[in-house]
PyMOL Python script that loads the backbone (N, CA, C, O; Angstrom):
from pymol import cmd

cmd.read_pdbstr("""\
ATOM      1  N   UNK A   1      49.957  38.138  -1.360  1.00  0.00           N
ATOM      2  CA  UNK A   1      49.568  37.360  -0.211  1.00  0.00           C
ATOM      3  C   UNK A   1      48.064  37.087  -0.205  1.00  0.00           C
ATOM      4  O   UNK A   1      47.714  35.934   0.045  1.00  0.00           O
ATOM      5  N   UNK A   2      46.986  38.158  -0.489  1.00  0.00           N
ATOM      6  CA  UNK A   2      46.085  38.143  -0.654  1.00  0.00           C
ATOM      7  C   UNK A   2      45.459  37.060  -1.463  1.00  0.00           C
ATOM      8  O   UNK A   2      44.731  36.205  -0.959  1.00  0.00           O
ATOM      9  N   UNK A   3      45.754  37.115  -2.715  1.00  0.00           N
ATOM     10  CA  UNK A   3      45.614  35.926  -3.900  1.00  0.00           C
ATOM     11  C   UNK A   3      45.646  34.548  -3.263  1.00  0.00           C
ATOM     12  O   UNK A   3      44.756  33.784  -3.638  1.00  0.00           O
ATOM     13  N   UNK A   4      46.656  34.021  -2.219  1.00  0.00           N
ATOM     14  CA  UNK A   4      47.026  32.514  -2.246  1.00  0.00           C
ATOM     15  C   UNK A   4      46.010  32.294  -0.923  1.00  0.00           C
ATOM     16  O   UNK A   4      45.761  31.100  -0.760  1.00  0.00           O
ATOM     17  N   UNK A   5      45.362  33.192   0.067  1.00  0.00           N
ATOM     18  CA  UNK A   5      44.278  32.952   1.281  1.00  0.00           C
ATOM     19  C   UNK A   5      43.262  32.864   0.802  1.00  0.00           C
ATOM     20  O   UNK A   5      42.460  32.216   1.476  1.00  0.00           O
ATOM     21  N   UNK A   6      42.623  33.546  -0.839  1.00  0.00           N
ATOM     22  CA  UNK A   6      41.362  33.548  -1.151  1.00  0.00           C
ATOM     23  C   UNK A   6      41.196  31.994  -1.837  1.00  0.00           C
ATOM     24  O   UNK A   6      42.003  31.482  -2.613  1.00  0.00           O
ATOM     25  N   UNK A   7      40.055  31.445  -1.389  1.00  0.00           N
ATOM     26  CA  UNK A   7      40.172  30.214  -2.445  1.00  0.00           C
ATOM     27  C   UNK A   7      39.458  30.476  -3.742  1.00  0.00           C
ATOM     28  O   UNK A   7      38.493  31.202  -3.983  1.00  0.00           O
ATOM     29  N   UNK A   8      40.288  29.583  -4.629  1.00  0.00           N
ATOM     30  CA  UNK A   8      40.000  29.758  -6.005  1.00  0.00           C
ATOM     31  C   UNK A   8      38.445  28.972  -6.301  1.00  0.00           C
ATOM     32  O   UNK A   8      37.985  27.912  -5.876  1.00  0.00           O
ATOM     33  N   UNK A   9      37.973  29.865  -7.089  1.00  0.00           N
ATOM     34  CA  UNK A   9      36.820  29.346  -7.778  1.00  0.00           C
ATOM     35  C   UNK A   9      36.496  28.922  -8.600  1.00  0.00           C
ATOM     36  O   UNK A   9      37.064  29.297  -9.625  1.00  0.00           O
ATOM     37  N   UNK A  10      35.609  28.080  -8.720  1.00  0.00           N
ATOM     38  CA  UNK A  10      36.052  26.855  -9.940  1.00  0.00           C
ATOM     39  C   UNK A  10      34.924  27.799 -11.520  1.00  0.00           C
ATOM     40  O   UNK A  10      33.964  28.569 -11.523  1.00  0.00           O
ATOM     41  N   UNK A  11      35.807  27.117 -12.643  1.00  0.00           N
ATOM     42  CA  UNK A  11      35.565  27.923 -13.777  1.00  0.00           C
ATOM     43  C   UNK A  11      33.803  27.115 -14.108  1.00  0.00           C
ATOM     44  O   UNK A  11      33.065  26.533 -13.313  1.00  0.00           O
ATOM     45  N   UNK A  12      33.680  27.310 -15.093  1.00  0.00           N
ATOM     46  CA  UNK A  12      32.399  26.738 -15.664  1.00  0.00           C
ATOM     47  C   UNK A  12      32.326  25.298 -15.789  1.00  0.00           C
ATOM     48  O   UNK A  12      31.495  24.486 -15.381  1.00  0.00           O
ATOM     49  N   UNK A  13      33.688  25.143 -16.630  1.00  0.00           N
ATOM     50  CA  UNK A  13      33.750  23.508 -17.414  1.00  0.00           C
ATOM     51  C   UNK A  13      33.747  22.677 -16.235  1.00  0.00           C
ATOM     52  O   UNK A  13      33.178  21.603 -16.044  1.00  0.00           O
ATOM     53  N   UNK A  14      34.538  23.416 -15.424  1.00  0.00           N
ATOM     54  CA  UNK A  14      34.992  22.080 -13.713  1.00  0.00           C
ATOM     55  C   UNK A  14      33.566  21.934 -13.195  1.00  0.00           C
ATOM     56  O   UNK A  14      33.272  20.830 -12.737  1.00  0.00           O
ATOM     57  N   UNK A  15      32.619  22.912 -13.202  1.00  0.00           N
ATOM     58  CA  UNK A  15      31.521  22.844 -12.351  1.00  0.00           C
ATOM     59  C   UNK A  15      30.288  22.358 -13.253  1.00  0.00           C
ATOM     60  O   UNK A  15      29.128  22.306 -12.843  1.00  0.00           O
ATOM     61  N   UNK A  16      30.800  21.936 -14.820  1.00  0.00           N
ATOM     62  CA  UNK A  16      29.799  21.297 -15.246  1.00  0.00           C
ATOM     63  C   UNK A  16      30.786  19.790 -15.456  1.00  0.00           C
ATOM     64  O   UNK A  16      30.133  19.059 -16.200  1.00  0.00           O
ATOM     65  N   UNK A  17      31.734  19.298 -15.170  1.00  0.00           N
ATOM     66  CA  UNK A  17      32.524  18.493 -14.664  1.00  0.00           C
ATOM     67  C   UNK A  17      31.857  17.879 -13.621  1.00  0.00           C
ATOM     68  O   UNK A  17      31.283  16.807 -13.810  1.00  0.00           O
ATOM     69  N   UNK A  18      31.864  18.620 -12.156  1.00  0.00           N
ATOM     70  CA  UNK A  18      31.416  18.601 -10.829  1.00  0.00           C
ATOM     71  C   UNK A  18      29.731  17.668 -11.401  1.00  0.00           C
ATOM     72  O   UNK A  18      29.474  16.492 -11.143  1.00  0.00           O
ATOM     73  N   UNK A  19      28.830  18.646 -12.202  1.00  0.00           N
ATOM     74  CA  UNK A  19      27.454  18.288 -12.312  1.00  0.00           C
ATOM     75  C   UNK A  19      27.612  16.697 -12.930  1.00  0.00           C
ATOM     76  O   UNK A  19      27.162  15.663 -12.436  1.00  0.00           O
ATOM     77  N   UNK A  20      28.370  16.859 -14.121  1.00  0.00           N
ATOM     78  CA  UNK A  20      27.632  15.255 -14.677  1.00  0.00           C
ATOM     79  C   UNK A  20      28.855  14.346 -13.805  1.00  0.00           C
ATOM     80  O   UNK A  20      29.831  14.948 -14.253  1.00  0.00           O
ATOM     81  N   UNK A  21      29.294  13.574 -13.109  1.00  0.00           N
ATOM     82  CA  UNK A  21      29.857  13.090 -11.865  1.00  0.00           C
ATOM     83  C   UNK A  21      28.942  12.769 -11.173  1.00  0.00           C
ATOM     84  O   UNK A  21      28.633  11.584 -11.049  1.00  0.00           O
ATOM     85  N   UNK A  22      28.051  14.127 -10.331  1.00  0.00           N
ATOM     86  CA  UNK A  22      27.184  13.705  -9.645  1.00  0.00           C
ATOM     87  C   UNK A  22      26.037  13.353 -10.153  1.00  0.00           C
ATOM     88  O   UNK A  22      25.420  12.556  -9.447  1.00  0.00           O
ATOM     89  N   UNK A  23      25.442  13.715 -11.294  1.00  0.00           N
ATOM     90  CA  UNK A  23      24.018  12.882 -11.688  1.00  0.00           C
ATOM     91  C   UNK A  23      24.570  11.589 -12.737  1.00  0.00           C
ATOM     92  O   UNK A  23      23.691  11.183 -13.497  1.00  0.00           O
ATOM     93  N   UNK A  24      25.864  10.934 -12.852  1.00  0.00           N
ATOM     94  CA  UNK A  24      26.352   9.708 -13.171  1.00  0.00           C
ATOM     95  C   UNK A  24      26.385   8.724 -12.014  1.00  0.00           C
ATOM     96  O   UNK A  24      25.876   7.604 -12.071  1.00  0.00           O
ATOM     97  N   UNK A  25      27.161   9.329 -10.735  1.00  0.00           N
ATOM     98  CA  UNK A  25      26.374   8.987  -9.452  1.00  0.00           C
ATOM     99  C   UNK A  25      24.964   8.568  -8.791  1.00  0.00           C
ATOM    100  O   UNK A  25      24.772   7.596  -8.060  1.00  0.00           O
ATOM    101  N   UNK A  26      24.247   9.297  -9.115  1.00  0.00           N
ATOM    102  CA  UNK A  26      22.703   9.366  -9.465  1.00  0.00           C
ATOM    103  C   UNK A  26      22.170   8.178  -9.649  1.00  0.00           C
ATOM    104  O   UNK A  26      21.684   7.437  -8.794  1.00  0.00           O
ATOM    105  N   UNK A  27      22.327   7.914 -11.451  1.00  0.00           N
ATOM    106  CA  UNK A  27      22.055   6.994 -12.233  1.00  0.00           C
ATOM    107  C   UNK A  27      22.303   5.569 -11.774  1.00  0.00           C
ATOM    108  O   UNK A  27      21.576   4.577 -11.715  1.00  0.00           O
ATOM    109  N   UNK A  28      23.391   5.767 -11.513  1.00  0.00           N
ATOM    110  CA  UNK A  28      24.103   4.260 -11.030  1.00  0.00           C
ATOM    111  C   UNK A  28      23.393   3.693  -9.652  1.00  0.00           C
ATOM    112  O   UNK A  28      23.309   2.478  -9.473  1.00  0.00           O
ATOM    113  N   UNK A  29      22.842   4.723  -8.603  1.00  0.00           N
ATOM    114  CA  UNK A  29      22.696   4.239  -7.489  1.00  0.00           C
ATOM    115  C   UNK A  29      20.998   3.893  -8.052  1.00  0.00           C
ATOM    116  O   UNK A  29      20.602   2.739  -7.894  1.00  0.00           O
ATOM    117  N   UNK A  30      20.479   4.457  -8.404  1.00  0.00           N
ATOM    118  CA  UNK A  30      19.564   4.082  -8.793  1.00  0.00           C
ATOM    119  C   UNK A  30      18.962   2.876  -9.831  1.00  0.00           C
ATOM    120  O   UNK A  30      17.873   2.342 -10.043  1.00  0.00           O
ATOM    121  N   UNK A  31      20.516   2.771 -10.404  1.00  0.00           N
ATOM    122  CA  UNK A  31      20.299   1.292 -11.268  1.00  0.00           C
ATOM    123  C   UNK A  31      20.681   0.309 -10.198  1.00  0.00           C
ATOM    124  O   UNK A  31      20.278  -0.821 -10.474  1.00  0.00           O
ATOM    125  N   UNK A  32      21.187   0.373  -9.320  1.00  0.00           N
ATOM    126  CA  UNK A  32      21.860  -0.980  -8.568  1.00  0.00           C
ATOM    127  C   UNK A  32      20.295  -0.857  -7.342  1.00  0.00           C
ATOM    128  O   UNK A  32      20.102  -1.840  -6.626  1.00  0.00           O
ATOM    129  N   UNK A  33      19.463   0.177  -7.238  1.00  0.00           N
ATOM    130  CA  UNK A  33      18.446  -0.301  -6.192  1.00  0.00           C
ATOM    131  C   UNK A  33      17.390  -1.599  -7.017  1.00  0.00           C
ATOM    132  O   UNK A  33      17.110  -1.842  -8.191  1.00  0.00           O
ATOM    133  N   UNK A  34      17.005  -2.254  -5.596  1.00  0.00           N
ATOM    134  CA  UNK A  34      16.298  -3.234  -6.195  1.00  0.00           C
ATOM    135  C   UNK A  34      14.935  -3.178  -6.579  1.00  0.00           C
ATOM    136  O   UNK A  34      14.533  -2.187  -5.967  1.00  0.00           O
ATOM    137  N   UNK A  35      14.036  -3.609  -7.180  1.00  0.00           N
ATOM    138  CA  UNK A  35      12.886  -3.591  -7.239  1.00  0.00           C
ATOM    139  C   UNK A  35      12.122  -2.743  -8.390  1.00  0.00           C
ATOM    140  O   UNK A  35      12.918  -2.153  -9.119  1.00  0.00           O
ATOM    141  N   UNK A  36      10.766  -2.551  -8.714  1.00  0.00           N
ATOM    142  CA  UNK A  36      10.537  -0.994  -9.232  1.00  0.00           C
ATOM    143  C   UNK A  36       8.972  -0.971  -7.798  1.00  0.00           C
ATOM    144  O   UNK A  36       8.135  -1.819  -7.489  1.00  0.00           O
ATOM    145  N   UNK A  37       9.256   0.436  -7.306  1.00  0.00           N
ATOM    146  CA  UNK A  37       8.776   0.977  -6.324  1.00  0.00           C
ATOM    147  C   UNK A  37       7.113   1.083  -6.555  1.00  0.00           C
ATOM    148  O   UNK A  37       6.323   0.836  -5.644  1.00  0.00           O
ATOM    149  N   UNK A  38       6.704   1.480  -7.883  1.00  0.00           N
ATOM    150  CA  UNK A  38       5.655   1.725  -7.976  1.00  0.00           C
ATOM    151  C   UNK A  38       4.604   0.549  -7.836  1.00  0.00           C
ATOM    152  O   UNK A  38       3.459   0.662  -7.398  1.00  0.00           O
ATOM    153  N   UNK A  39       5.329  -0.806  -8.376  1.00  0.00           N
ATOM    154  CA  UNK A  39       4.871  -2.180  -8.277  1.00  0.00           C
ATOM    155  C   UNK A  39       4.352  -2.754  -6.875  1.00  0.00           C
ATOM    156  O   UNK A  39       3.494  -3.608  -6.654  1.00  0.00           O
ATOM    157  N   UNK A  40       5.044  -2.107  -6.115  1.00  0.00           N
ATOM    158  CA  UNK A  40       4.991  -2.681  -4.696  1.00  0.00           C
ATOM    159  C   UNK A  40       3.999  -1.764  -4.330  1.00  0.00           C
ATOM    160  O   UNK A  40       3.013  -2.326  -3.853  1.00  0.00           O
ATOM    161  N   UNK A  41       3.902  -0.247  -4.406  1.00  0.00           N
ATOM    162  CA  UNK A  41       2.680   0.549  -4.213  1.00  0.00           C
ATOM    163  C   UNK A  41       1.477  -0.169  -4.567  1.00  0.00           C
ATOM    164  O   UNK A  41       0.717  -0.642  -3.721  1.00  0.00           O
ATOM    165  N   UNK A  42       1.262  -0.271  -6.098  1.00  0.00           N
ATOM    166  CA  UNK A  42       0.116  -1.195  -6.665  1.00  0.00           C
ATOM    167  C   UNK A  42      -0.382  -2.582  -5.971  1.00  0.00           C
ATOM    168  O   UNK A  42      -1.492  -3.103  -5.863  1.00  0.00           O
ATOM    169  N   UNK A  43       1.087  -2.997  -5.499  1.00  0.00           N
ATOM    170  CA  UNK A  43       0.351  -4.807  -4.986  1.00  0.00           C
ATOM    171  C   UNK A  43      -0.056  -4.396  -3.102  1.00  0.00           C
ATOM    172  O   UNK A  43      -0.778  -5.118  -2.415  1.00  0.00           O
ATOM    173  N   UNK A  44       0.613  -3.107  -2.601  1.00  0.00           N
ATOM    174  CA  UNK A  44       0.085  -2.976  -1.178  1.00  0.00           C
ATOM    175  C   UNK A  44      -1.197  -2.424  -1.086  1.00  0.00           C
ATOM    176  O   UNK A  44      -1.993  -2.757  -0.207  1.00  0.00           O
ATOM    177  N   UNK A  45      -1.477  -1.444  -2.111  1.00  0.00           N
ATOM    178  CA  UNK A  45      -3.234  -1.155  -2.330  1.00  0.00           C
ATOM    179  C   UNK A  45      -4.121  -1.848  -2.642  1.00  0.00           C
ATOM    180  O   UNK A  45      -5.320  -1.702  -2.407  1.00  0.00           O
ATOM    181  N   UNK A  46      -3.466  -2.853  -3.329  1.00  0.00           N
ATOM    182  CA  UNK A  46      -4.332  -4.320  -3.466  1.00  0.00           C
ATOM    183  C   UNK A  46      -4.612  -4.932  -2.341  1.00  0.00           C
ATOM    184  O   UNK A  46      -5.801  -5.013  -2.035  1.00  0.00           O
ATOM    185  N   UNK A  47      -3.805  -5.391  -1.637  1.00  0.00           N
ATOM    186  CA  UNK A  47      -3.639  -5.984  -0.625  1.00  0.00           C
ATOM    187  C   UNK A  47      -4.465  -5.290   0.613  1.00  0.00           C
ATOM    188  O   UNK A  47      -5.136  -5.924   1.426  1.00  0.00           O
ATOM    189  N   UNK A  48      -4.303  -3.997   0.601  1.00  0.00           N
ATOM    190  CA  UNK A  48      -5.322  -3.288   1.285  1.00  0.00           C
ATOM    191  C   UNK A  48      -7.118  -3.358   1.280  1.00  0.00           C
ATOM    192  O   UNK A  48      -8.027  -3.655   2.055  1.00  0.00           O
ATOM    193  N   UNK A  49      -6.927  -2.869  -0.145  1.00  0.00           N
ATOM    194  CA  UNK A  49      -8.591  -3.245  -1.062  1.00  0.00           C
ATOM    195  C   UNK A  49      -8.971  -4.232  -0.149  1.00  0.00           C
ATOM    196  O   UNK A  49      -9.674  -4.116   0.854  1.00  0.00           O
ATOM    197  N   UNK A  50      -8.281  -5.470  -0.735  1.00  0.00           N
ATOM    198  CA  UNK A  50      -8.943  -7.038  -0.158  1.00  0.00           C
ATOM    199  C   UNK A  50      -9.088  -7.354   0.388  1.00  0.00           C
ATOM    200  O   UNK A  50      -9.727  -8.403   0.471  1.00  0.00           O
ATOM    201  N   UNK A  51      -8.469  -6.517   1.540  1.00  0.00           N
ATOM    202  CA  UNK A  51      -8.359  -6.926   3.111  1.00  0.00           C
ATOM    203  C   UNK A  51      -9.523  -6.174   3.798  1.00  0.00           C
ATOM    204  O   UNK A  51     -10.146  -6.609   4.767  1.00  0.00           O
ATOM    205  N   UNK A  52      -9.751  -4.935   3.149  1.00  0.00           N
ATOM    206  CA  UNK A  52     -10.665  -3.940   3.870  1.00  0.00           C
ATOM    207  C   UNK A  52     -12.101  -4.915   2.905  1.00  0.00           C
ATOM    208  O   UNK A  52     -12.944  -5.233   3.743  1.00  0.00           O
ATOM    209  N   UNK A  53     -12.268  -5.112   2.328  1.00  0.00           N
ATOM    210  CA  UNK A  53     -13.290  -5.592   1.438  1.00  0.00           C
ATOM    211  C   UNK A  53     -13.704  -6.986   2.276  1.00  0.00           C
ATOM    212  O   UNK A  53     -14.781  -7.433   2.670  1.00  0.00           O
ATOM    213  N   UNK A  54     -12.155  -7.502   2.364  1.00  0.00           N
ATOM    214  CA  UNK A  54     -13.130  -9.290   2.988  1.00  0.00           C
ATOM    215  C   UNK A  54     -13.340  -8.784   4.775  1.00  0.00           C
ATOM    216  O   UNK A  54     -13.790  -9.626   5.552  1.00  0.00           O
ATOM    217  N   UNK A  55     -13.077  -7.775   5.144  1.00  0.00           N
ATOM    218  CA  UNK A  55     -13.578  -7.459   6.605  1.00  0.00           C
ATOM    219  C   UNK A  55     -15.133  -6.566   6.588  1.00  0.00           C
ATOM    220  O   UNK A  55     -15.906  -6.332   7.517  1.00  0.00           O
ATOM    221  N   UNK A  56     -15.189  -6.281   5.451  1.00  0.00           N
ATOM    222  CA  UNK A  56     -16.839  -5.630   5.510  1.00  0.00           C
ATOM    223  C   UNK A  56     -17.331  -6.723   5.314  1.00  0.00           C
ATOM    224  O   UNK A  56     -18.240  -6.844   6.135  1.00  0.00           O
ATOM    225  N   UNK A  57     -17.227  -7.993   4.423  1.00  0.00           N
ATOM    226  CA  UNK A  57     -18.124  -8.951   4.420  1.00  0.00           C
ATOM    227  C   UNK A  57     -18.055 -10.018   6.010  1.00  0.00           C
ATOM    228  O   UNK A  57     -18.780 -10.726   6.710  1.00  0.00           O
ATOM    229  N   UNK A  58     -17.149  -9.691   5.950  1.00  0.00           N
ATOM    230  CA  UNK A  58     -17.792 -10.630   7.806  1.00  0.00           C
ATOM    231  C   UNK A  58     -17.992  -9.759   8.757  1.00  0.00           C
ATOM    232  O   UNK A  58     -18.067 -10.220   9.896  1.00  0.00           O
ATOM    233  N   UNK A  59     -18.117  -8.467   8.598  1.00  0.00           N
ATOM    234  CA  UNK A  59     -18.776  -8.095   9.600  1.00  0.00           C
ATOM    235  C   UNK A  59     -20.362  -7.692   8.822  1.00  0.00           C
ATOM    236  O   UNK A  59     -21.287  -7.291   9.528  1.00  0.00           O
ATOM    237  N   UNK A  60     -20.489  -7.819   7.652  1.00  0.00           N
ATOM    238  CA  UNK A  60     -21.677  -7.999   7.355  1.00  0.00           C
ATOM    239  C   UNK A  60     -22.140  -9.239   7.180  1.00  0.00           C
ATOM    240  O   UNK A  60     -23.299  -9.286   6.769  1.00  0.00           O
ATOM    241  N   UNK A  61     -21.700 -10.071   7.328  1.00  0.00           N
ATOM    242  CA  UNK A  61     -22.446 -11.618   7.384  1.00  0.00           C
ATOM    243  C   UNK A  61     -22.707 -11.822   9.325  1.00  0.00           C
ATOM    244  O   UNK A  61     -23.672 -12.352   9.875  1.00  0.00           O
ATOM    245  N   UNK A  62     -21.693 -11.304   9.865  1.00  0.00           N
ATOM    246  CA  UNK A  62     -21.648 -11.291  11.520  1.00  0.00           C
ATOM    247  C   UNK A  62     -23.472 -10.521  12.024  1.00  0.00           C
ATOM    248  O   UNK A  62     -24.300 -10.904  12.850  1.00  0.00           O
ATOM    249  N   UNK A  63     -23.463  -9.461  11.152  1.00  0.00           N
ATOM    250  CA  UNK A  63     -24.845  -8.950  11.147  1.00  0.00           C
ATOM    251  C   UNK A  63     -26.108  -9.510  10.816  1.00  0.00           C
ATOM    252  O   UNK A  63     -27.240  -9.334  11.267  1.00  0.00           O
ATOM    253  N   UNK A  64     -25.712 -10.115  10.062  1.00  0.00           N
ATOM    254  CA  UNK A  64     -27.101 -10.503   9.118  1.00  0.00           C
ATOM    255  C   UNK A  64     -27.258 -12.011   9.966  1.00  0.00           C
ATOM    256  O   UNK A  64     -28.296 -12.627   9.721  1.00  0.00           O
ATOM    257  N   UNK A  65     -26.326 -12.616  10.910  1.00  0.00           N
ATOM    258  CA  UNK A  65     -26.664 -13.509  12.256  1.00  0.00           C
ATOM    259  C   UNK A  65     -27.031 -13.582  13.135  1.00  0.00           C
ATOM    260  O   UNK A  65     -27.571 -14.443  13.830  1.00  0.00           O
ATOM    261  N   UNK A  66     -26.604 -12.093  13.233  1.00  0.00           N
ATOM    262  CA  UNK A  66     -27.200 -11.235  14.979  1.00  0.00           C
ATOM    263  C   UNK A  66     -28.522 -10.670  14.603  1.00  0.00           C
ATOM    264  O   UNK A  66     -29.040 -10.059  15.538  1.00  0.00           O
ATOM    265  N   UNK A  67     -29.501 -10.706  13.068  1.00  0.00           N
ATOM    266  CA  UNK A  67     -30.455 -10.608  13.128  1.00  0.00           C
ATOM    267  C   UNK A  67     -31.974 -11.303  13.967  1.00  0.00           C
ATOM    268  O   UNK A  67     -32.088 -12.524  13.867  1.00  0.00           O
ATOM    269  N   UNK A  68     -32.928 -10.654  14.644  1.00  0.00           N
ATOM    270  CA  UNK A  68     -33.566 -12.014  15.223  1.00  0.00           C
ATOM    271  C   UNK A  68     -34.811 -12.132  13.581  1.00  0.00           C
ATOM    272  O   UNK A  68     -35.272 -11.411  12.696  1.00  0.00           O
ATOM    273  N   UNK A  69     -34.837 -13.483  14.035  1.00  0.00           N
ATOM    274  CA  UNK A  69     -35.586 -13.793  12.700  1.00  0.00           C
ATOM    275  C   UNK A  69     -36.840 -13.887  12.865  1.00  0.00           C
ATOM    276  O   UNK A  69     -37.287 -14.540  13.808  1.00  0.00           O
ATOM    277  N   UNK A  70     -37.654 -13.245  11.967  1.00  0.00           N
ATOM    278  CA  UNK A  70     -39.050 -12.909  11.655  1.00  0.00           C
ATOM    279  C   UNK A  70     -39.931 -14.154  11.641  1.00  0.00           C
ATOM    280  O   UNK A  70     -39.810 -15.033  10.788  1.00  0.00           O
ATOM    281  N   UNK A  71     -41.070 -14.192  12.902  1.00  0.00           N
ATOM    282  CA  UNK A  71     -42.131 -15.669  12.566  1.00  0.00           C
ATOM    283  C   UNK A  71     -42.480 -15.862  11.852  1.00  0.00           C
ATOM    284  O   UNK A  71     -43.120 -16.907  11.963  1.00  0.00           O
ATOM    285  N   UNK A  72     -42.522 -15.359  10.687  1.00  0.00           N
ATOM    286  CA  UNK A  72     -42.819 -15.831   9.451  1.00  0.00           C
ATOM    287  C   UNK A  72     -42.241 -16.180   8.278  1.00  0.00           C
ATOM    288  O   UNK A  72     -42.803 -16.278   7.186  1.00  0.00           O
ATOM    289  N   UNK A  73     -40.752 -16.422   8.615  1.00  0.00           N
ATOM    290  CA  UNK A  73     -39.752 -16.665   8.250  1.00  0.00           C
ATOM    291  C   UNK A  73     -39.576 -18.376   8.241  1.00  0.00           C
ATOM    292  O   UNK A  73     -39.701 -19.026   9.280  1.00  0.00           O
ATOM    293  N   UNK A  74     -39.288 -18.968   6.998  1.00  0.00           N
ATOM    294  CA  UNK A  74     -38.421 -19.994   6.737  1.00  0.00           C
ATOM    295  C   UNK A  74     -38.004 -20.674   8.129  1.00  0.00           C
ATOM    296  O   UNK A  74     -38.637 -21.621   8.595  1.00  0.00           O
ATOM    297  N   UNK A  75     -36.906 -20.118   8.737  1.00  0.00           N
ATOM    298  CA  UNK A  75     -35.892 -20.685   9.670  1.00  0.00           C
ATOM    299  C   UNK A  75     -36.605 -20.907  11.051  1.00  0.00           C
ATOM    300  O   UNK A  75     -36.254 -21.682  11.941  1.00  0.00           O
ATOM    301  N   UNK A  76     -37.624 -20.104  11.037  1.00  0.00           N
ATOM    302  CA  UNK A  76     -38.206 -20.586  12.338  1.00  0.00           C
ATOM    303  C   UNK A  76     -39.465 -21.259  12.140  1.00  0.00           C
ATOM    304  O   UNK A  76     -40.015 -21.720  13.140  1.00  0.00           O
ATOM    305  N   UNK A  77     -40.023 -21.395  10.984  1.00  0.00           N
ATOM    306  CA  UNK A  77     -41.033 -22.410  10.931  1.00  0.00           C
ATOM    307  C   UNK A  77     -40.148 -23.780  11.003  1.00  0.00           C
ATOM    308  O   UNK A  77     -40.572 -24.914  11.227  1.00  0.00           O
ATOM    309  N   UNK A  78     -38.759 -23.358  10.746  1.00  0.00           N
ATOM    310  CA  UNK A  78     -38.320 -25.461  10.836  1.00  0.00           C
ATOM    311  C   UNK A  78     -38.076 -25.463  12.252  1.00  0.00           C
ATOM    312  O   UNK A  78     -38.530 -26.439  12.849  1.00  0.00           O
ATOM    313  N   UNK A  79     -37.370 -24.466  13.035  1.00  0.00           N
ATOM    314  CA  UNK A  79     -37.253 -24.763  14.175  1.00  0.00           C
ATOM    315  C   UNK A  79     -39.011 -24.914  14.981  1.00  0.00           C
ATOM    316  O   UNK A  79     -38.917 -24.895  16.208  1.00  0.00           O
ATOM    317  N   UNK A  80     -40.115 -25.017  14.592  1.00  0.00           N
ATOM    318  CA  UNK A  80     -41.452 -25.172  14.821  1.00  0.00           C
ATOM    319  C   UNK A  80     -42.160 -26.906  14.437  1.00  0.00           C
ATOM    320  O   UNK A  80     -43.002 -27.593  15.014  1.00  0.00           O
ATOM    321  N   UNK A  81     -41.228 -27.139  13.051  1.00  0.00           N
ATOM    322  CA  UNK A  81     -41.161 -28.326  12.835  1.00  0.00           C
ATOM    323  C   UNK A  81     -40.870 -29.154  13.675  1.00  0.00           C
ATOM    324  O   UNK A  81     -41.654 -29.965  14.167  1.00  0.00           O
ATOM    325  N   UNK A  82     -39.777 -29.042  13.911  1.00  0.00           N
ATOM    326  CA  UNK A  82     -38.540 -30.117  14.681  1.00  0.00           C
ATOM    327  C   UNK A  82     -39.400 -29.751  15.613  1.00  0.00           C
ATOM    328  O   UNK A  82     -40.465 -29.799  14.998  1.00  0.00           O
ATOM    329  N   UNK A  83     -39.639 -29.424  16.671  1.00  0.00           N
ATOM    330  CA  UNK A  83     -40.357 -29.268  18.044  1.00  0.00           C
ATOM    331  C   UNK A  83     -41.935 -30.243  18.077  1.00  0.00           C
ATOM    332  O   UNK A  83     -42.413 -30.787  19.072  1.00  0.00           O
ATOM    333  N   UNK A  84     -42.529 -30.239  16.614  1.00  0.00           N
ATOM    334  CA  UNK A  84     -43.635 -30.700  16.574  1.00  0.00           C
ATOM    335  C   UNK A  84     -43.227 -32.259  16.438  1.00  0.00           C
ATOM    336  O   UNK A  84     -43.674 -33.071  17.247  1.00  0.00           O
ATOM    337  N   UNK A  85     -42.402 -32.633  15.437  1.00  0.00           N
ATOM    338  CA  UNK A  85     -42.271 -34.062  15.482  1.00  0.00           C
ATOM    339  C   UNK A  85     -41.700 -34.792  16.926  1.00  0.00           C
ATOM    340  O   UNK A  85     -41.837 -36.003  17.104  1.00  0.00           O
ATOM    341  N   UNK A  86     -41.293 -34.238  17.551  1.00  0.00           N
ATOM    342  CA  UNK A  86     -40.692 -34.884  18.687  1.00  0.00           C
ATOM    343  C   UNK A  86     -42.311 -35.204  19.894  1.00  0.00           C
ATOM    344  O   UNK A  86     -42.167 -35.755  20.986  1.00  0.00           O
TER     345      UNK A  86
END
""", "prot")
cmd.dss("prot")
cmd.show_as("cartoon", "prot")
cmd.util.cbc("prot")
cmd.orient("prot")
């Protein structure tokens, strides 16, 4: 009576049976996903880079506008010009 309540345990071969099943499983789900993963890593760090890169340059060009400019500077001798010819 004892024998037929205990469940049987599986031998070696079944449980290396059991193993390649599931990493054939594995394989397959992993061949039918789409894409390769690492590619998309590479093009979102890019995408990052460029994005963080073209936002330091306008907020460093935003700066270098909000500078006041020196009288002895170019830009305000023309604005000195224009005032004189009129």
């Amino acid at each position: 009576m004892e024998a037929k309540t205990k469940p049987q345990e599986a031998t070696p071969e079944q449980l290396l049976k059991m193993l390649d099943l599931q990493l054939a499983q594995m394989r397959q789900k992993r061949a039918v996903e789409p894409g390769n993963k690492n590619a998309i890593r590479v093009f979102s760090l890019c995408v990052i880079v460029f994005g963080a890169a073209l936002a330091l340059w306008v907020l460093m060009y935003m700066l270098d506008e909000m500078k006041p400019q020196k009288p002895g500077s170019p830009a305000a001798g023309n604005d000195a010009e224009v005032e004189s010819v009129k």
